[in-house]
C-alpha positions in Angstrom: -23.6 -5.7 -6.7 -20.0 -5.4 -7.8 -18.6 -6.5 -10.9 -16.9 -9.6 -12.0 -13.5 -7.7 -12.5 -11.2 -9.3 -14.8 -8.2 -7.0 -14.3 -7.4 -5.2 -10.6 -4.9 -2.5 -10.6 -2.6 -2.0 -7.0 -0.9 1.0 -5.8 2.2 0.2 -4.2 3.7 2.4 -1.0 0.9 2.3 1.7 -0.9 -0.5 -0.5 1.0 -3.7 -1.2 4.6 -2.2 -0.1 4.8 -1.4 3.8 6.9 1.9 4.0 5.2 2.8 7.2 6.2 -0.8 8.3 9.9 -0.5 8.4 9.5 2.3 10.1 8.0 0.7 12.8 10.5 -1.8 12.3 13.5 0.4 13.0 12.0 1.9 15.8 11.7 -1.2 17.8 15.2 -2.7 17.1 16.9 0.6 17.9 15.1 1.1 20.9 15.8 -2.6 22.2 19.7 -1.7 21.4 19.0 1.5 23.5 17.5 -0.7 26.5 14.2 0.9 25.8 11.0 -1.6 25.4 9.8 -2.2 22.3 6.4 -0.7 21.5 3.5 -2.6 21.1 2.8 -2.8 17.1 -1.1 -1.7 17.9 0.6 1.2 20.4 3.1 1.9 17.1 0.6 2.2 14.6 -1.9 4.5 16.7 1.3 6.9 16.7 2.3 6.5 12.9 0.0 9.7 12.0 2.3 12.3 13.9 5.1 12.1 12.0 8.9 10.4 13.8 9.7 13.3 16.3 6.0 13.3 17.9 5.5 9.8 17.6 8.9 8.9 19.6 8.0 11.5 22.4 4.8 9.9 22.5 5.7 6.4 22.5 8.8 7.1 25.2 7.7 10.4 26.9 9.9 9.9 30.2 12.8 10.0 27.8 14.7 13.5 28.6 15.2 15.9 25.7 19.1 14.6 25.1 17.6 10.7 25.3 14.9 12.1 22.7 17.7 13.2 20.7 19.7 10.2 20.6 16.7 8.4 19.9 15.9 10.3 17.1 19.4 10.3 15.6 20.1 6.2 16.1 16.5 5.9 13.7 17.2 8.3 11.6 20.4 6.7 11.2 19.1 3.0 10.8 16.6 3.9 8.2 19.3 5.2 5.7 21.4 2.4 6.0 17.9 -0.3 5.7 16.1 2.1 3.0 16.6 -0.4 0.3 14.7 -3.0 2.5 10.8 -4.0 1.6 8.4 -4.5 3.7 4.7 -6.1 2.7 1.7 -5.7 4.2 0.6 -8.8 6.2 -1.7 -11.2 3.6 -0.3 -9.0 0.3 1.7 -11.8 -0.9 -0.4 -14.5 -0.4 -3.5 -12.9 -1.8 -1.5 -11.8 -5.1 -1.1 -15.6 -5.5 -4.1 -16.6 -4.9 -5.6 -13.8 -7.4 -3.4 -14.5 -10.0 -4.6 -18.6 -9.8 -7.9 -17.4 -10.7 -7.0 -16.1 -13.7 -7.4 -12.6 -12.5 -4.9 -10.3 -14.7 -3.0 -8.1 -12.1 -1.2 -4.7 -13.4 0.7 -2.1 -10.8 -0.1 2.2 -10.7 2.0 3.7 -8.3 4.0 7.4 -8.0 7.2 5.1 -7.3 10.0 5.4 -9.4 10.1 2.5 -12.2 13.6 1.0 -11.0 13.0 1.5 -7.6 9.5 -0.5 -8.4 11.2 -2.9 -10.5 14.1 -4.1 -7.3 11.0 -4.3 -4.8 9.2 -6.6 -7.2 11.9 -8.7 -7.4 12.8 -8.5 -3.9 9.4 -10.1 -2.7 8.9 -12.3 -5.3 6.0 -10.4 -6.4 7.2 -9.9 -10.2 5.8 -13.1 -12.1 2.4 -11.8 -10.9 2.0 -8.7 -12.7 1.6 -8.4 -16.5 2.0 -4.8 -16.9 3.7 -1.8 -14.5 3.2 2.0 -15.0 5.3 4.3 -12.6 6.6 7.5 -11.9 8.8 8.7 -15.9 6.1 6.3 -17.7 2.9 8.3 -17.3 1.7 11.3 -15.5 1.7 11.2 -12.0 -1.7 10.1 -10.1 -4.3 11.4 -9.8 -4.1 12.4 -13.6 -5.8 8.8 -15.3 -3.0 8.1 -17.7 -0.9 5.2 -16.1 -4.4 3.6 -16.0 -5.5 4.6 -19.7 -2.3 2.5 -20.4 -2.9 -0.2 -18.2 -5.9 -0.9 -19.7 -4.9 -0.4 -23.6 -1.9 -2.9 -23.1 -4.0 -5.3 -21.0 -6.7 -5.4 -23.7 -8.9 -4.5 -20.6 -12.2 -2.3 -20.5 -12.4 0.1 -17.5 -15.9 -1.4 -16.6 -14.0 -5.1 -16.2 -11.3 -3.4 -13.9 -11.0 -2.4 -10.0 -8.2 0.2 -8.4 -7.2 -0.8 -5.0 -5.1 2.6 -3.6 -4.6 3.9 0.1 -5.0 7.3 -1.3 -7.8 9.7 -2.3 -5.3 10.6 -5.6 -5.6 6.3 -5.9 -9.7 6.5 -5.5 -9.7 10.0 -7.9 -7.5 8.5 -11.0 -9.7 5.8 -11.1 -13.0 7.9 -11.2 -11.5 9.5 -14.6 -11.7 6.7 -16.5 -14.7 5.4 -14.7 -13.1 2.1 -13.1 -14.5 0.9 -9.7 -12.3 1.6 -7.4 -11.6 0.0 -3.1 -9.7 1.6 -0.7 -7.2 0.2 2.0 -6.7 2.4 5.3 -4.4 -0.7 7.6 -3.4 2.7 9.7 -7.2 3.7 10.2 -6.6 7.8 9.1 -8.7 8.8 6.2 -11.1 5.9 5.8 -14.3 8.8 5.3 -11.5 10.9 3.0 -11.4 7.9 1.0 -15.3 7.3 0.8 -15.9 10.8 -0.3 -13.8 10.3 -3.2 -15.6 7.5 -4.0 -14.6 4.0 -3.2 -16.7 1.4 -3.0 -15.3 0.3 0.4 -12.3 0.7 3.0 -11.0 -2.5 4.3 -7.8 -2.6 6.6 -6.4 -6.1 6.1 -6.2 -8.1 2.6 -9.0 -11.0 3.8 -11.5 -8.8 3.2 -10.3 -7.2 0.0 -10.0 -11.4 -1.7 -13.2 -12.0 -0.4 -14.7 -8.9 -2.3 -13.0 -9.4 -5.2 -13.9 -13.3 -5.3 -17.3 -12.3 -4.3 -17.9 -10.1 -8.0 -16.3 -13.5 -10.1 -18.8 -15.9 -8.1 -21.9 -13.7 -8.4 -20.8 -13.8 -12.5 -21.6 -17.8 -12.5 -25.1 -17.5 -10.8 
């Protein structure tokens, strides 16, 4: 049965913050400006695993090897000029909100560097949500437990009342330290049994599902 969790605890790249997302992004508008067709997302996402170079070749394979090239170049060149840009995962913002109207206290653990953490908060709107952040020249980088030791002393929190929600096994691992519950989201459908073994409670690929077992532990608590 899980836990009526008063505090949750987010990663942010591959969790709330889409990196993988502009990616995608880029790829489609430079291949439009190239006269290419733009990949399906579901056809973009399959190829995301194999890194730029192998997913272009396999998502325009009868491009020649100079096409490939220029291809390659035009993203490469696209994603330095948007890197500032955020992208969120579909149903992040909306479920942050609707978390945070419950009374739920909501705190941040992620590798990224604090200002660069800081200008994406503010850049989605996300930063009146949060009530404490520990990143990358606050604490020891995941999976050692400290940003979350933190978390939890300035939140006045107990690690039983708290849940880690991470896309990576270093995510799932920190949280087994201090012996929090911890869920797993895999939108891109690669280590979903890497996670498991590390022990989360459950994978989920969209943020539906992650509410509902979250609001699921807080409604069990007034039976």
């Amino acid at each position: 049965m899980a836990k009526p969790y008063a505090l949750v605890v987010f990663d942010w790249e591959g969790t709330l913050g889409d990196t993988l997302g502009l990616i995608l992004n880029v790829v489609g508008t430079v291949a439009e400006e190239l006269g290419l067709e733009k990949p399906e997302p579901e056809t973009a996402m399959a190829c995301a695993g194999y890194g730029l170079v192998n997913a272009l070749r396999k998502l325009y394979p009868e491009l020649t090897e100079q096409e490939q090239q220029t291809l390659l170049n035009q993203v490469q060149t696209t994603l330095m000029k948007r890197h500032d840009e955020v992208f969120l995962f579909p149903g992040a913002l909306a479920m942050i909100k609707n978390l945070h109207a419950q009374g739920i206290d909501l705190a941040i653990a992620t590798n990224k560097g604090e200002k660069s953490l800081q200008r994406a908060l503010q850049q989605t709107g996300l930063s009146p949500y949060f009530s404490v952040t520990r990143s990358a020249g606050q604490a020891a980088a995941k999976p050692d437990p400290e940003m979350l030791q933190q978390i939890l002393e300035v939140s006045g929190h107990k690690a039983e009342e708290a849940l880690m929600v991470g896309d990576s096994t270093s995510d799932i691992e920190m949280a087994g330290y201090v012996q929090m519950d911890a869920i797993a989201l895999d939108f891109y459908h690669q280590q979903n049994e890497a996670l498991q073994a590390k022990g989360a409670l459950a994978v989920f690929d969209n943020y539906e599902d992650v509410t509902a077992f979250i609001m699921r532990s807080r409604q069990q608590e007034k039976l």
